[in-house]
C-alpha positions as CSV (number, residue, x, y, z in Angstrom):
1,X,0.0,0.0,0.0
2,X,1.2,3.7,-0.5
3,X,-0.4,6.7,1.1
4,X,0.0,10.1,-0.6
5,X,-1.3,12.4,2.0
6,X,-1.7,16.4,1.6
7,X,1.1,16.7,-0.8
8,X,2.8,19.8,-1.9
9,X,5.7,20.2,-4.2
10,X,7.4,23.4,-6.1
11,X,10.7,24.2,-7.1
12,X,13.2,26.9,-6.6
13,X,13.6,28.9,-9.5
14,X,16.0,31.7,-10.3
15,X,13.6,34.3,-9.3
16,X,12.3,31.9,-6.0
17,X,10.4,29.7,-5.3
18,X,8.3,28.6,-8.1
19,X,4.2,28.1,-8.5
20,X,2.7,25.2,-7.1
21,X,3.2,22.0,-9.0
22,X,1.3,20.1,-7.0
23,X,-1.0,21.0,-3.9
24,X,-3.4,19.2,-1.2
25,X,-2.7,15.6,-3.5
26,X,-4.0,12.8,-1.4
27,X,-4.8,9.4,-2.5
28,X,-4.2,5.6,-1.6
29,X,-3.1,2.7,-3.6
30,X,-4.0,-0.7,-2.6
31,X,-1.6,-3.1,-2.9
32,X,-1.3,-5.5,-6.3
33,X,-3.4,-2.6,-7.7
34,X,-1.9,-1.3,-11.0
35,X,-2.3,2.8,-11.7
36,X,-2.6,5.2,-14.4
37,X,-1.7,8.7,-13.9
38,X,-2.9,11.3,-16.7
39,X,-2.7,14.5,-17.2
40,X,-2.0,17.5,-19.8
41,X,1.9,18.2,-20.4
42,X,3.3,20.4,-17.1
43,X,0.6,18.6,-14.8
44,X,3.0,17.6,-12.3
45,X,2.9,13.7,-13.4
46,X,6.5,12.9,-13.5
47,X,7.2,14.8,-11.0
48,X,4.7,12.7,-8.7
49,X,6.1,9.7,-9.8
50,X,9.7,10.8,-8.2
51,X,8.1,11.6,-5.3
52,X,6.4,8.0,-5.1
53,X,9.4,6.6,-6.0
54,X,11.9,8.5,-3.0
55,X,13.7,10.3,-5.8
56,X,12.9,13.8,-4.7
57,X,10.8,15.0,-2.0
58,X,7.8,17.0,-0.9
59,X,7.9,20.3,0.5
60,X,5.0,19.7,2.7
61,X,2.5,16.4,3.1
62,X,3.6,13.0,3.5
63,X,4.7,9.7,1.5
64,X,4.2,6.6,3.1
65,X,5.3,2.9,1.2
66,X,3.9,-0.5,2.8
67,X,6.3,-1.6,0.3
68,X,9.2,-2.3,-1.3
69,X,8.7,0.6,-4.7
70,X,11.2,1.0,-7.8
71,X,12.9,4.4,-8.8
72,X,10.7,5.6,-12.0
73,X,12.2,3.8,-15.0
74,X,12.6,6.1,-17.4
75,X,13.7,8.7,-14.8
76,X,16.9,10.2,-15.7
77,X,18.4,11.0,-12.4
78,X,19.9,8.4,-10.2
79,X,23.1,7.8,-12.3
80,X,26.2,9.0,-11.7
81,X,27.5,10.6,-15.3
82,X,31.0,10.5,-15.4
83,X,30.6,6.3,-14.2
84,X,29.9,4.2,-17.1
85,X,26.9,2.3,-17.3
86,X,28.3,-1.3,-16.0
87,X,30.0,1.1,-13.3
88,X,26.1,2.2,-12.3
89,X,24.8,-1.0,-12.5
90,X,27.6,-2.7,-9.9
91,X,26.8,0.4,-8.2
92,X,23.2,-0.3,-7.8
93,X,23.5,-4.1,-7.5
94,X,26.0,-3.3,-4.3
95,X,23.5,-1.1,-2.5
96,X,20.8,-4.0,-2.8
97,X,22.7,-7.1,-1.4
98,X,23.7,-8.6,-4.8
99,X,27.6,-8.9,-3.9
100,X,27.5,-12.4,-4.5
101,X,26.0,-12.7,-7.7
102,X,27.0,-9.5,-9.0
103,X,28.6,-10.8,-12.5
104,X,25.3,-12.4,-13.3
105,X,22.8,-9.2,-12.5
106,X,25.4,-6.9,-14.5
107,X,25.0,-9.2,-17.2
108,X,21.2,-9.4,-17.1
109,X,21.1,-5.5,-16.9
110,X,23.5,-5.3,-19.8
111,X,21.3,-7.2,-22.1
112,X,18.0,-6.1,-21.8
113,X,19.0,-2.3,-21.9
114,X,20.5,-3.0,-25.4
115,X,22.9,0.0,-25.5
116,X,26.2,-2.0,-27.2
117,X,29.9,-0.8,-26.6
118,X,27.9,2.4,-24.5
119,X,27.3,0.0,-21.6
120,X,31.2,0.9,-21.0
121,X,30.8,4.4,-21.9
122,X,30.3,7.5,-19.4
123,X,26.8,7.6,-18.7
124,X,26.4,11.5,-19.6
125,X,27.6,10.5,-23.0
126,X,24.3,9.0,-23.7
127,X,21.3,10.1,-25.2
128,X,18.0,10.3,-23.2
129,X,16.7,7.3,-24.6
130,X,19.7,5.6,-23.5
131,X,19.6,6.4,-20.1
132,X,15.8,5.5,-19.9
133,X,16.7,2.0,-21.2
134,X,19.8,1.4,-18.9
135,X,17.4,3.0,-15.7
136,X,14.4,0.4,-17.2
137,X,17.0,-2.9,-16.8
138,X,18.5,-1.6,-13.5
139,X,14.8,-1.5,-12.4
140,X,14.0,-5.0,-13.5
141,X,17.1,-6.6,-12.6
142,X,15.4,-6.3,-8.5
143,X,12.3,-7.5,-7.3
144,X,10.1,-4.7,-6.4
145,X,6.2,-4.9,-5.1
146,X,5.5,-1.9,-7.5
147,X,7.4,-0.7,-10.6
148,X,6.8,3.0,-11.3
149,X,7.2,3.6,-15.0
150,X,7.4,7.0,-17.2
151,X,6.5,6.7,-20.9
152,X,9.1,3.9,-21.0
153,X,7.3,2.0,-23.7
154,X,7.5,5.3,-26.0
155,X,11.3,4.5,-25.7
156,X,13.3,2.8,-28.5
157,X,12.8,1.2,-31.6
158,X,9.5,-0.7,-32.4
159,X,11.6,-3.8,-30.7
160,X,12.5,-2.4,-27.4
161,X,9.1,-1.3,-27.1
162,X,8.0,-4.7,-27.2
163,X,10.5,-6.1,-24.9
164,X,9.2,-3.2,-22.4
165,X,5.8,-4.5,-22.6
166,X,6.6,-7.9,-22.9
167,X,8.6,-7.2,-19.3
168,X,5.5,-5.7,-18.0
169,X,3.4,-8.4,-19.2
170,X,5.5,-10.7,-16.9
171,X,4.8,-8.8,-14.1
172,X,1.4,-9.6,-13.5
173,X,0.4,-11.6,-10.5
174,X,3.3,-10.9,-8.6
175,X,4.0,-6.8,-8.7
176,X,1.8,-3.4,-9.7
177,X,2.2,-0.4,-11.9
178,X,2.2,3.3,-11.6
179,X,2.4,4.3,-14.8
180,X,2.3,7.3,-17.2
181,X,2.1,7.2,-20.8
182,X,0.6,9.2,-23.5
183,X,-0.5,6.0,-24.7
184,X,-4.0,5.2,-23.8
185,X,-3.7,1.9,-25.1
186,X,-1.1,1.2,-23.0
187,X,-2.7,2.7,-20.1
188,X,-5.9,0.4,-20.7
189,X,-3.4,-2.5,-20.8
190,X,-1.9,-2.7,-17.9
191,X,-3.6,-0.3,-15.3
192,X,-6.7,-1.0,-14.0
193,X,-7.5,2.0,-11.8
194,X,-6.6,5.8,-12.6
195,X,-5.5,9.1,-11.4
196,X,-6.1,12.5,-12.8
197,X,-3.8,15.4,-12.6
198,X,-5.4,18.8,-13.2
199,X,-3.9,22.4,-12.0
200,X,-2.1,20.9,-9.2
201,X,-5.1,18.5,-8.0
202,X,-5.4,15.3,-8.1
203,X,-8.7,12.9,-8.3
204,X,-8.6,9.3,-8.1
205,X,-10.7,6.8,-10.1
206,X,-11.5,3.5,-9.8
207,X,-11.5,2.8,-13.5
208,X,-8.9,3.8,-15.8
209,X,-11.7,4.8,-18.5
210,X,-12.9,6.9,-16.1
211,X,-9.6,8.4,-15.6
212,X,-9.1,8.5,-19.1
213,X,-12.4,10.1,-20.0
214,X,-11.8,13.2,-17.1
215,X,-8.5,13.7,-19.2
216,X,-9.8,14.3,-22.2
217,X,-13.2,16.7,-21.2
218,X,-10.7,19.4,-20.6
219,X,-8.8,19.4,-23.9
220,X,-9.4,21.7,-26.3
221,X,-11.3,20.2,-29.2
């Protein structure tokens, strides 16, 4: 289970502190329950992933996980540039107990990101995509309760996009989603129930059509 409870984030900007990305958000997700979260472009749904995820944190409200939750694959941060990617992925495999069978998980990681001679490259030589796929293994190479996921299966060739929802497929029965993706396809495939971002609020739905349909009432025909 994870409790979002009276949430608040904003950034620092150059001139302050910036508006309100997200305010008052409160919602809970039962556990095995996979989620949907839509929204117009600059509604604050990548950044609530992070904040789900423990990769940055609220200025005021409250984050609680019954449960053992990813970093958002597709997520950018986390990865230390001037390592290469095999560095990051020992890295990683360290931190979760995997000493002993760390040539084997660095192995796994390096094949499903697909990334070639780069995997021994800095990582802040690689493109975007790159990173995404390389953050997408590290995530699937652990066993998490929930994976949070950010437009991953827009990433890569028509392949890798497969594998991605291939990997997801696998999931079921044994971990949940939190997912964004601009595909509603995608959305209706794997999530079940749905949460709407709207100028900073957010409403939860039981349905992901539901969801869905909220979206799309306040976009400009």
């Amino acid at each position: 289970m994870i409790v979002v409870d009276d949430v608040h984030k904003r950034y620092l900007t150059d001139h302050g502190q910036g508006p309100w990305v997200l305010q008052g958000v409160s919602f809970t997700i039962p556990p095995g329950l996979s989620v949907g979260v839509v929204g117009r472009n600059g509604a604050g749904k990548s950044t609530l992933l992070r904040l789900i995820g423990g990769t940055d944190m609220p200025n005021r409200g409250r984050i609680e996980r019954h449960c053992r939750v990813s970093w958002p694959m597709g997520f950018g941060g986390g990865l230390q540039g001037s390592l290469t990617g095999r560095q990051n992925a020992k890295f990683v495999c360290r931190i979760h107990g995997h000493e002993n069978e760390l040539n084997e998980r660095v192995a796994q990681i390096a094949a499903f990101a697909e990334i070639g001679d780069y995997f021994d490259e800095p990582v802040k030589t690689y493109s975007s995509g790159m990173r995404s796929r390389l953050q997408f293994a590290l995530s699937l190479a652990f066993d998490f309760d929930v994976y949070i996921s950010d437009e991953v299966t827009s990433t890569g060739d028509a392949a890798f996009k497969k594998k991605a929802a291939d990997a997801f497929k696998s999931l079921t029965g044994r971990s949940s989603l939190i997912m964004v993706s601009h595909g509603e396809g995608t959305l209706k495939e794997f999530c079940s129930a749905g949460i709407w971002l709207h100028e900073g609020r957010a409403q939860w739905f039981d349905a992901i059509d539901d969801a869905l349909r909220a979206y799309k009432e306040t976009i400009p025909k």
